[in-house]
Short mmCIF file of the C-alpha atoms (twelve columns), coordinates in Angstrom:
data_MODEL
# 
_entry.id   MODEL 
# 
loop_
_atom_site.group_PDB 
_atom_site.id 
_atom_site.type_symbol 
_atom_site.label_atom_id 
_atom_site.label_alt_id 
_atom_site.label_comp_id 
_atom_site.label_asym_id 
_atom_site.label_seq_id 
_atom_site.Cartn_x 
_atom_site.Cartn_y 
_atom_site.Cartn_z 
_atom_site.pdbx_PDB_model_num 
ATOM 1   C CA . UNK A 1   40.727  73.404  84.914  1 
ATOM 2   C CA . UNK A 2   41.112  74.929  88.224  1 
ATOM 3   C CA . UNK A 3   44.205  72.683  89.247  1 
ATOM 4   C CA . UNK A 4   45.524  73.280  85.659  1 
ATOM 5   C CA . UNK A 5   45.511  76.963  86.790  1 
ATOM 6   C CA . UNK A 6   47.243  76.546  90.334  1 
ATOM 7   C CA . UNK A 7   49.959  74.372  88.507  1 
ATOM 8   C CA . UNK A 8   50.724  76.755  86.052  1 
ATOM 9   C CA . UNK A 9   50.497  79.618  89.252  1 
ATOM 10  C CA . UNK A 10  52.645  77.798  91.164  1 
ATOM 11  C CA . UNK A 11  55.621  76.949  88.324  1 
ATOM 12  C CA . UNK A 12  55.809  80.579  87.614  1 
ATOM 13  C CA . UNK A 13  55.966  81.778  90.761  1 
ATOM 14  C CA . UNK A 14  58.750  78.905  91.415  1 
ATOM 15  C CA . UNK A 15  59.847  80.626  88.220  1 
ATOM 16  C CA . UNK A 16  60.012  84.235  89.248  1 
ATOM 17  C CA . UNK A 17  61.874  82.995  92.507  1 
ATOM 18  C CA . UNK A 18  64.516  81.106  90.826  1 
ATOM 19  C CA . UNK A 19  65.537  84.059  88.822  1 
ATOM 20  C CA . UNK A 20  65.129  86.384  91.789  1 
ATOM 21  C CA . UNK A 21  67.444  84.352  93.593  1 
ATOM 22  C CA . UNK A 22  70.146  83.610  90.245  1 
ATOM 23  C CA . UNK A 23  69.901  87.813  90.181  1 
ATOM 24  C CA . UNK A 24  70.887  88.056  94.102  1 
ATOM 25  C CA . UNK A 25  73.918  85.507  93.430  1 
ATOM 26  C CA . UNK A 26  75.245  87.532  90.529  1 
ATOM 27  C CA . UNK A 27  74.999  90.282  92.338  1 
ATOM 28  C CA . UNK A 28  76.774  88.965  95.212  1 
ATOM 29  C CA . UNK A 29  79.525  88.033  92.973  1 
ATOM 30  C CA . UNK A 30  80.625  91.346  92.003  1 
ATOM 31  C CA . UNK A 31  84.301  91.509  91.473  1 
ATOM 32  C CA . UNK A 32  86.549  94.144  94.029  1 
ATOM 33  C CA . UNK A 33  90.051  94.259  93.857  1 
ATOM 34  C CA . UNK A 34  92.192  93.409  97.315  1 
ATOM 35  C CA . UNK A 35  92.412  96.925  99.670  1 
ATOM 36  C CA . UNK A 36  96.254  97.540  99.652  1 
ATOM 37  C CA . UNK A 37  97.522  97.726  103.536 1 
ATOM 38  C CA . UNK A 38  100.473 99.230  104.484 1 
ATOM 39  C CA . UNK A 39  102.213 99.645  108.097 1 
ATOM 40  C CA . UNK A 40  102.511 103.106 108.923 1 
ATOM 41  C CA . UNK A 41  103.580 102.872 112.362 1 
ATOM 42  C CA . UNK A 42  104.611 100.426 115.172 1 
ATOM 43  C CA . UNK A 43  104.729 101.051 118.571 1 
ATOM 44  C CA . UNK A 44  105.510 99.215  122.026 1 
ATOM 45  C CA . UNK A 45  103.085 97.903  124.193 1 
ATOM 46  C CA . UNK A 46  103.000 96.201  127.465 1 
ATOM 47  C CA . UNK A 47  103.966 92.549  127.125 1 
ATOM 48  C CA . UNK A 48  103.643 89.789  129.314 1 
ATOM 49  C CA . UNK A 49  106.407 87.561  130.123 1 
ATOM 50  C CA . UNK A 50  109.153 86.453  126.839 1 
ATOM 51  C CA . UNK A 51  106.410 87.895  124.565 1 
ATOM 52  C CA . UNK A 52  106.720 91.137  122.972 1 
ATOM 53  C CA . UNK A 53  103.437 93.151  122.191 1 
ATOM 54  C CA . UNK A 54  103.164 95.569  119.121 1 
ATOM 55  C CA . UNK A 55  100.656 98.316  118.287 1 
ATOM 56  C CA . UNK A 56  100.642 98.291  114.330 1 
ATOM 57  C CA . UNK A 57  98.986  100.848 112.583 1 
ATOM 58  C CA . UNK A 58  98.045  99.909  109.244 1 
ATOM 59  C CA . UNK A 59  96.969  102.340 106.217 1 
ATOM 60  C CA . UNK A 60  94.065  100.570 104.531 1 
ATOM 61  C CA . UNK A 61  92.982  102.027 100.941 1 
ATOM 62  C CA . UNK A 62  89.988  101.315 98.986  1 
ATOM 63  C CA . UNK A 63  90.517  100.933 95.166  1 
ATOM 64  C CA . UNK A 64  86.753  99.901  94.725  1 
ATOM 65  C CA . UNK A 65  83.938  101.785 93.365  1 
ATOM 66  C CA . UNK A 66  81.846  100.919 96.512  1 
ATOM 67  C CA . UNK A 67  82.647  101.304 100.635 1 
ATOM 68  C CA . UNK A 68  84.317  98.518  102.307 1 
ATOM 69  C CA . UNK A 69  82.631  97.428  105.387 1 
ATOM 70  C CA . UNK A 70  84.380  95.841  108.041 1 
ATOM 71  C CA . UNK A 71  83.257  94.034  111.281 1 
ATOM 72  C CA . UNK A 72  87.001  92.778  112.726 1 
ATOM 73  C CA . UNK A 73  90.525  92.359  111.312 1 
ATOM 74  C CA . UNK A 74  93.570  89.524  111.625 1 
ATOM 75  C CA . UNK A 75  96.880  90.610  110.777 1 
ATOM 76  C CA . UNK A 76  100.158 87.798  110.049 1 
ATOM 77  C CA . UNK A 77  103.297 89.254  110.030 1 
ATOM 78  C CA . UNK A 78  106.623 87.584  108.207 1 
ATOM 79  C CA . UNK A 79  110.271 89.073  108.515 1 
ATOM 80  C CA . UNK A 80  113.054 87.664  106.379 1 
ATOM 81  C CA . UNK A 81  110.604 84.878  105.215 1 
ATOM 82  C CA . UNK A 82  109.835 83.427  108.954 1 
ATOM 83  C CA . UNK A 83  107.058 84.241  110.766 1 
ATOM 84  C CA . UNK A 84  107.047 87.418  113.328 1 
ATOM 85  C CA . UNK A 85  103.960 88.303  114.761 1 
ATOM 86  C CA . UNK A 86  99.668  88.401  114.405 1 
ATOM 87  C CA . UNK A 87  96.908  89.998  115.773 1 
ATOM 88  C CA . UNK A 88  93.589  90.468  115.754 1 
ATOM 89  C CA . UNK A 89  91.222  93.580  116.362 1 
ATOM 90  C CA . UNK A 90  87.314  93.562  116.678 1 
ATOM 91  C CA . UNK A 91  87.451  97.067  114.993 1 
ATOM 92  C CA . UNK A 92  84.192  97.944  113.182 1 
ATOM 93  C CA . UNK A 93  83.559  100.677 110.218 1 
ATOM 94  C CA . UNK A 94  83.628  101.925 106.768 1 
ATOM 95  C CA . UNK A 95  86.952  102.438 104.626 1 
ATOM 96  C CA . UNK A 96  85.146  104.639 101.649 1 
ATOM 97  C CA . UNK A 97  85.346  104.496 98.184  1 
ATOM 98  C CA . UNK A 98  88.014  105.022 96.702  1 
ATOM 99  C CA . UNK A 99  89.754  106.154 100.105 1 
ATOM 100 C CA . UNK A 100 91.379  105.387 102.673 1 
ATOM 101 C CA . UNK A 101 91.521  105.086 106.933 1 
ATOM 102 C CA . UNK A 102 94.678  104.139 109.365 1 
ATOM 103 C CA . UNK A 103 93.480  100.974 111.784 1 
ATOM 104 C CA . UNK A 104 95.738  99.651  114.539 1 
ATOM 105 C CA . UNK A 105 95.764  95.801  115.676 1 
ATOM 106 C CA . UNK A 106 97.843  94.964  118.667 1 
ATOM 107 C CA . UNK A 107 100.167 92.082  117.566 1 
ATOM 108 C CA . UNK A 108 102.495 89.544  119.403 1 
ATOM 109 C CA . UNK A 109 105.678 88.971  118.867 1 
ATOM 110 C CA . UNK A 110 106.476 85.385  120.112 1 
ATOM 111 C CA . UNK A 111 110.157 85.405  121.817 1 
ATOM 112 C CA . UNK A 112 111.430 82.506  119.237 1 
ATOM 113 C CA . UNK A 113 110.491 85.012  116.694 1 
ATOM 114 C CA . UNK A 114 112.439 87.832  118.569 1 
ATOM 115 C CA . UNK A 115 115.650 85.849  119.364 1 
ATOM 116 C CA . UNK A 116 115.742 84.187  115.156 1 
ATOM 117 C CA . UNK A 117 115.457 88.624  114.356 1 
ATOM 118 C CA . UNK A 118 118.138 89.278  116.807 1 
ATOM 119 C CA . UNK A 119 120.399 86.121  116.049 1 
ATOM 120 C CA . UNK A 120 120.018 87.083  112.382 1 
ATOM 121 C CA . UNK A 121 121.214 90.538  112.883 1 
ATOM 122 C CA . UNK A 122 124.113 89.368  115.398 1 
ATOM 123 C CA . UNK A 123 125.591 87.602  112.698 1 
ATOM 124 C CA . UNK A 124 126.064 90.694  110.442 1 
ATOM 125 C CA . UNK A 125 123.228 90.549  108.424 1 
ATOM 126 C CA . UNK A 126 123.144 93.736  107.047 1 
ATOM 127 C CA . UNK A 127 120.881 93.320  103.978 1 
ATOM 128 C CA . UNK A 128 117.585 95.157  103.708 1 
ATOM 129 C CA . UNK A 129 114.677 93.644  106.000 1 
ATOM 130 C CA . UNK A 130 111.957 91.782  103.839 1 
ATOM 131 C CA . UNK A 131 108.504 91.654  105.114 1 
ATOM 132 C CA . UNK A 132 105.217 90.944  104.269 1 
ATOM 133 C CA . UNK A 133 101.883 91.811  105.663 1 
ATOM 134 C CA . UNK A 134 98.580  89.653  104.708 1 
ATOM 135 C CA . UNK A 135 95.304  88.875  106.441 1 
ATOM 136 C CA . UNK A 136 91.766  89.595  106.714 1 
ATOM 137 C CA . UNK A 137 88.996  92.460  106.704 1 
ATOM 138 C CA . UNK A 138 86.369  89.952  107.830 1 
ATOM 139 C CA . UNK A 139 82.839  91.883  106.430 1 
ATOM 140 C CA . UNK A 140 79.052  91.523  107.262 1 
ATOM 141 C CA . UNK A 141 77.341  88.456  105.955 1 
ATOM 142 C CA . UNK A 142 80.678  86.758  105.680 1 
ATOM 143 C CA . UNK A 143 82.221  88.452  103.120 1 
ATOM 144 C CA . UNK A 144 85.986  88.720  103.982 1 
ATOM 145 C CA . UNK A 145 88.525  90.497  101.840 1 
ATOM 146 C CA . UNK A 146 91.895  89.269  101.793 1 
ATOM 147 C CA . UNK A 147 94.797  91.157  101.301 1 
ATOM 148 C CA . UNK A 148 98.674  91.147  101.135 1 
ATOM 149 C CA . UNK A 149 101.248 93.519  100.927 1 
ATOM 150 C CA . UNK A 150 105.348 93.439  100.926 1 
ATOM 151 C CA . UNK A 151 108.296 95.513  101.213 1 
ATOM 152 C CA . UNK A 152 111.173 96.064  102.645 1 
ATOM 153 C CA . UNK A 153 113.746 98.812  104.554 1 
ATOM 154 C CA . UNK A 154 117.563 99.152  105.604 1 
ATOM 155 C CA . UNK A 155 117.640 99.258  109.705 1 
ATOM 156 C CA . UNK A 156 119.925 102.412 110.738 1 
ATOM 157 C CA . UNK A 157 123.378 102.409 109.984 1 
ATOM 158 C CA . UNK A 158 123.745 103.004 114.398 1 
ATOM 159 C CA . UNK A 159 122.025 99.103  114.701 1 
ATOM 160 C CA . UNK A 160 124.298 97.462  112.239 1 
ATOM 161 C CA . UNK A 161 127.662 98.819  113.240 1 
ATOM 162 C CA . UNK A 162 128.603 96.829  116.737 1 
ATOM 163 C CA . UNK A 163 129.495 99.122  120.003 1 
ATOM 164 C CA . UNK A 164 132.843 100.247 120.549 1 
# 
């Protein structure tokens, strides 16, 4: 009778752990929507040979219920549908709940990249510049939260009409 009692001890505990563990899961599993990113600013930095370096500052909002931890943060760039520029930052905090915090990621600008832009625009392409913005807000435990954003904007009418 004593085994019979050890048995029946040890399948509910095996029990009581299964659930505990089905709970954690589901919990884990709780649905956020994508942050929305937006660049806010871009500035020069020192590059190093036909590269071009960028300082892009990026406006990250929360639309979640709950803080968004972040431990690092990779950035792809695409301009008129090719490729541009990435980066990555080892940034570490807290965008809040249902708020919002400006992070900046030093990208690079491949010269390939550059000359395509410039070639484009040296053939009188005057329509608006596309581009689109995804990557990564890599989290503890890794939990990453992906996100993408798009838009576009007319250079200034100085660029587009050629020197006299």
């Amino acid at each position: 009778m004593n085994t019979l009692h050890s048995v029946s001890s040890t399948r509910r505990s095996l029990l009581l752990l299964a659930l505990a563990g089905g709970l954690s899961a589901c919990a884990s599993l709780v649905r956020t929507d994508p942050p929305r990113v937006d660049v806010v600013g871009v500035e020069p930095l020192a590059g190093q040979g036909m590269e071009v370096r960028l300082l892009v500052k990026l406006r990250v909002i929360n639309p979640n219920d709950s803080p968004i931890d972040y431990d690092g943060l990779f950035v792809e760039m695409d301009v008129r549908g090719k490729s541009f520029a990435s980066g990555v930052s080892n940034a570490r905090g807290t965008v809040p709940r249902f708020g919002e915090t400006v992070l900046t990621v030093p990208v690079t600008v491949p010269a390939l990249a550059m000359l395509r832009q410039a070639l484009g625009m040296a053939q009188g392409d005057r329509s608006p510049v596309s581009y689109v913005v995804s990557g990564k807000l890599s989290g503890p435990q890794w939990r990453s939260l992906r996100f993408r954003s798009s838009g576009e904007f007319r250079l200034p009418e100085p660029l587009l009409t050629p020197a006299r």
